[in-house]
C-alpha positions, 0 to 999 in steps of 0.5 A: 500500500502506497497510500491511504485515504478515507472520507472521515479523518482517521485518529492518530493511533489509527493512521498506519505509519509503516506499509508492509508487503500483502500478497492478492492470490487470484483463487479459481473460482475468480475470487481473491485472498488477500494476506496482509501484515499491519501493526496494531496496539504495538503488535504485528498482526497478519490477517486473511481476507477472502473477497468475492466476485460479484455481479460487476467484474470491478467490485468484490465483496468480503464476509465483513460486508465491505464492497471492494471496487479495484481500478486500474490506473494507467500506470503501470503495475498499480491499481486502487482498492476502493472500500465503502463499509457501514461502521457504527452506523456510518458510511466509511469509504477509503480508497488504497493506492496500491503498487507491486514494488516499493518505489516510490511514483509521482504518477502514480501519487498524483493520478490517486489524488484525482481519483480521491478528488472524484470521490471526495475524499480530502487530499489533508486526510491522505496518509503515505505510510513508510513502506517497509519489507516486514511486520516484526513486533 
């Protein structure tokens, strides 16, 4: 993950500070598992997450009850998770810049901001974690 952005500002202790690598593994049945590492109450944390296809080609949808669209971007080897979930009775939508490599492009950066312009999500509540190869506690 390259970047993060949601509708609503996130509070500090929330905001990920470090990005760690996730691996999308495309199951035969077209949907996907997503393995990812974060670190959360001074712990690594690693989680799986099975999305599934939907009707539209663009969207998934995981046991949360999270609908996930991935857009392409024109650069390459990136692309942008959109998440909209309900939480305590809200709507929470965060879009995830996301990259196979940890290097870092301008391009990139600046074809998400105009996908959060598009969505309304403000540019002060973007949050660029320090990417890093490993979760260790």
């Amino acid at each position: 993950m390259k970047a993060l952005a949601a509708n609503k500002q996130m509070p500090e202790t929330m905001k990920p500070k470090k990005s760690f690598p996730m691996t999308v593994t495309a199951l035969g049945d077209g949907n996907y598992e997503v393995q990812l590492s974060f670190f959360f109450k001074n712990k690594c944390q690693e989680k799986t997450i099975e999305i599934q296809r939907t009707k539209d080609p663009k969207k998934f949808k995981t046991s949360q009850n999270m609908i996930v669209t991935m857009e392409e971007m024109s650069v390459k080897d990136h692309l942008i998770f959109y998440v909209e979930h309900q939480m305590f009775g809200m709507t929470v939508r965060i879009a995830k810049l996301m990259a196979r490599s940890p290097e870092e492009n301008p391009q990139a950066l600046q074809e998400f901001k105009k996908f959060m312009k598009s969505k309304r999500l403000p540019v002060e509540y973007m949050v660029v974690p320090q990417q890093s190869k490993k979760c260790v506690s």
